[in-house]
C-alpha positions in Angstrom: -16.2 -1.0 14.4 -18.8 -2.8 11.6 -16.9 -2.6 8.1 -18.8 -2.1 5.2 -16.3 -4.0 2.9 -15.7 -2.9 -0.5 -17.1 -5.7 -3.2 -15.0 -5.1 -5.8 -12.4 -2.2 -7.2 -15.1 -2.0 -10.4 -17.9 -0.8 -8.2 -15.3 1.7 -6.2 -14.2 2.9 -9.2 -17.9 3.4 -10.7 -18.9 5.6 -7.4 -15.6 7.2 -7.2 -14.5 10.8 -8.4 -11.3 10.9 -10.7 -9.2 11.7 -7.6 -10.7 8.6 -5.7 -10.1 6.4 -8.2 -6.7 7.3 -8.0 -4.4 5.8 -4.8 -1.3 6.7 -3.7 2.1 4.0 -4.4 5.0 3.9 -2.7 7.9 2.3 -4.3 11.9 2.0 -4.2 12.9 3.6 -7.8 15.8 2.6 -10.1 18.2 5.1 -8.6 17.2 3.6 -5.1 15.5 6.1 -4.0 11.8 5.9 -2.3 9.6 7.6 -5.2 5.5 8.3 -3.7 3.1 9.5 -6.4 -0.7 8.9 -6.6 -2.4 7.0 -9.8 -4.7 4.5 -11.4 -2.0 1.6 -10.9 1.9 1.2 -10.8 2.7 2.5 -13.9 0.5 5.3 -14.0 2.7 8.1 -12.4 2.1 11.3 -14.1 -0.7 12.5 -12.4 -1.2 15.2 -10.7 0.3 15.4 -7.3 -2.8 16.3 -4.8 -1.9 18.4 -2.1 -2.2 16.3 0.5 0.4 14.1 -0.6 3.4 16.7 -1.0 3.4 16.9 3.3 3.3 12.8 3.2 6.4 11.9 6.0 7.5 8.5 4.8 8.5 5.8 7.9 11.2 3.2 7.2 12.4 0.6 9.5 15.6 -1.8 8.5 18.0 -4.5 10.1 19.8 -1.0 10.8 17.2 1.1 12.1 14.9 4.0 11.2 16.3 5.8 8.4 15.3 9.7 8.0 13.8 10.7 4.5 13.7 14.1 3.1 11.4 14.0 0.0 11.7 16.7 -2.9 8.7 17.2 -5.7 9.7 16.0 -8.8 7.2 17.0 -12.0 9.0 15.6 -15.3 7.0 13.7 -18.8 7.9 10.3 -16.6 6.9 10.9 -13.1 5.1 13.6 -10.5 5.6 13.0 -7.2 7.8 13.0 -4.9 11.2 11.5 -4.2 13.7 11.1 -1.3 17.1 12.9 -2.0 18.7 9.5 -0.2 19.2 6.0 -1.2 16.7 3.3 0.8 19.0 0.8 2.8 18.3 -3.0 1.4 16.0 -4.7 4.2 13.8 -1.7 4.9 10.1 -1.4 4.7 8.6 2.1 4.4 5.2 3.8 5.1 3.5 6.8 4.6 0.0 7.4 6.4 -2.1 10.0 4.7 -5.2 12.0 5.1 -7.1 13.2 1.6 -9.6 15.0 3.0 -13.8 14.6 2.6 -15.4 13.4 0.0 -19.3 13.3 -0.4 -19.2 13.5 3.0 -16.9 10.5 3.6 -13.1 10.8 5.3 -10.5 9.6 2.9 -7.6 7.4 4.5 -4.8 6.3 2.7 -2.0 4.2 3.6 0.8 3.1 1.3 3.7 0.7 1.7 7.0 -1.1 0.1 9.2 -3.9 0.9 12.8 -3.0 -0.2 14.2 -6.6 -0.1 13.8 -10.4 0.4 10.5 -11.7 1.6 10.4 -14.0 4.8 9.9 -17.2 4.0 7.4 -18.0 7.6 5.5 -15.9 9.3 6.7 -13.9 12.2 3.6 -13.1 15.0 5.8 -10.9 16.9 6.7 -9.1 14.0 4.9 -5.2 14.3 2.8 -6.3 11.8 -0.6 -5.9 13.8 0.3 -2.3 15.1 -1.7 0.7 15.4 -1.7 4.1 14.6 -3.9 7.1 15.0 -4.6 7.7 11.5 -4.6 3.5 10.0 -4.3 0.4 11.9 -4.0 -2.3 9.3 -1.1 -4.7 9.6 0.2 -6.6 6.8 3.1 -8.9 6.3 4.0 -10.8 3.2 5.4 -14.1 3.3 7.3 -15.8 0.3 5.8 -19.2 0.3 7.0 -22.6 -1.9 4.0 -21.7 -4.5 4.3 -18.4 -4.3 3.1 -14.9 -2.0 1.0 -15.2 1.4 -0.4 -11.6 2.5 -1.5 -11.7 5.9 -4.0 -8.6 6.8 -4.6 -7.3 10.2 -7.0 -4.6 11.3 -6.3 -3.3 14.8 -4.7 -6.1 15.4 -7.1 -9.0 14.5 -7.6 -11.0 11.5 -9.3 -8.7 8.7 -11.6 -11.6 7.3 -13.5 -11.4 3.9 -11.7 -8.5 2.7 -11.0 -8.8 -1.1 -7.5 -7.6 -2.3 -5.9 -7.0 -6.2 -3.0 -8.0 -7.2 -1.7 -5.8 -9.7 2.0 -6.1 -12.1 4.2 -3.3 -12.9 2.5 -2.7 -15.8 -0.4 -1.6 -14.0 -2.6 -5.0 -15.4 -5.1 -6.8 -12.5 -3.3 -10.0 -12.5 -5.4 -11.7 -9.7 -7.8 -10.7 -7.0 -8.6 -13.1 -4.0 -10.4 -12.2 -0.7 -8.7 -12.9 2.6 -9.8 -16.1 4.5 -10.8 -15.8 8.7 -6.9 -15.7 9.5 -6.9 -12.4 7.1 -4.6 -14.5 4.7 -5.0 -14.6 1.0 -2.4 -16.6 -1.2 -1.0 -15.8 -4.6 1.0 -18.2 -6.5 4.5 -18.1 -8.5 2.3 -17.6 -11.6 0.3 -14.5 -10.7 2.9 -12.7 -9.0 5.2 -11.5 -12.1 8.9 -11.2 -12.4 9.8 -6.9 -10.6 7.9 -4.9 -9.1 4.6 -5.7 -7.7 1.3 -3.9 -6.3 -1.2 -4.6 -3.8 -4.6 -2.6 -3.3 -7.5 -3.1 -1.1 -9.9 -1.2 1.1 -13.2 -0.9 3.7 -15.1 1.9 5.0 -16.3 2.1 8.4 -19.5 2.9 8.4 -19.8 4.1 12.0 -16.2 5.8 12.3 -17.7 9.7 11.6 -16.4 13.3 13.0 -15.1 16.3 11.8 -12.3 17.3 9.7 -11.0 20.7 9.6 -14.1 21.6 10.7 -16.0 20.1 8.2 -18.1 17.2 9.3 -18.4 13.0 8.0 -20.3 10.2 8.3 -17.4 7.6 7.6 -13.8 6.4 7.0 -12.6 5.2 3.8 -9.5 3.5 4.0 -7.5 2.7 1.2 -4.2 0.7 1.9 -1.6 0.1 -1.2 2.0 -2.3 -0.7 4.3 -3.0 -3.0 7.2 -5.6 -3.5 9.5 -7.3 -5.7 9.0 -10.9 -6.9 10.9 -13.0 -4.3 12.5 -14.8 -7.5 14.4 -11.7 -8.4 16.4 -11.5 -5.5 17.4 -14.8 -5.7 18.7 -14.8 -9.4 20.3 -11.7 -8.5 22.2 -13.5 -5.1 22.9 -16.3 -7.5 25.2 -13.9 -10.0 
């Protein structure tokens, strides 16, 4: 499929509706449980929970295996969403996969992720990292790296060149943005990638990927993919207490 790649978040922004400029993050909460809710950035997590994402089923897979989450709506002054009533085992990595609906006459695709735990430091090519799904087929794995974060990004299993991905702090500020070279890698160092909780955001539409929806028909696929993860550095002061 050709990918019209999005330039830059600005200009998706600048076309989007309030609800597109909005993304869905997946994260592991202070209470250890996996929290989903759909805003700007990280740390905007009051906004209204769209419909779409109260059915999201959340995937995990750990050094122990899949692990069953039952997720409960939450609306509070802090956070809307929605939260799993059990804790996330240490080691897992959980997705959701999740289909907005149409927009001027576009599919929306979401796809959100988190790493609960230490970072590999090399890459693993067997890993499951390239698999595919009905609904998204990017891969990504993150590798903790002498200088800082490598994100490797697959698209149906091949390299997903020249695509241009935002790295974003807790706080919800841009702290870099770097596009992904022909091995789909893009590198972010000890500097830009801040002490807690970090977020990553990029996207592409297909321009030829068109059909119907609930009867309703489209032209293309956006895809929107969000991952988040803890600095590497944290785990090891924690290991060190």
């Amino acid at each position: 499929m050709k990918a019209l790649q999005i330039s830059t978040l600005l200009g998706l922004i600048a076309m989007a509706s309030p609800a597109t400029a909005h993304f869905p993050w997946l994260i592991v909460n202070e209470d250890g449980k996996a929290a989903l809710f759909f805003g700007e950035n990280m740390a905007d997590r009051t906004y209204k929970m769209p419909e779409a994402l109260t059915t999201a089923k959340i995937q995990t897979k750990s050094p122990k295996g899949p692990q069953k989450l039952q997720l409960g709506q939450v609306e509070s002054e802090q956070f809307v969403g929605m939260v799993s009533k059990a804790d996330v085992a240490e080691g897992s990595r959980l997705t959701t996969q999740i289909t907005y609906g149409i927009y001027h006459g576009n599919r929306l695709q979401y796809c959100a992720e988190h790493v609960h735990g230490r970072l590999p430091t090399a890459r693993d090519d067997s890993s499951s990292s390239g698999q595919k799904s009905t609904k998204a087929a990017y891969g990504t794995q993150l590798v903790d790296t002498d200088k800082g974060v490598d994100l490797y990004v697959t698209w149906e299993g091949k390299p997903l060149a020249g695509i241009e991905v935002h790295l974003y702090c807790k706080d919800g500020h841009e702290e870099a943005v770097a596009k992904t070279d022909e091995q789909g890698k893009v590198s972010f160092t000890d500097k830009e990638v801040e002490d807690g909780l970090n977020g990553i955001m990029f996207g592409q539409t297909l321009g030829d990927d068109g059909g119907k929806l609930d009867g309703e028909e489209y032209e293309a696929t956006m895809h929107y993919y969000t991952l988040t993860f803890f600095d590497p550095e944290d785990h090891e002061t924690t290991d060190s207490k």
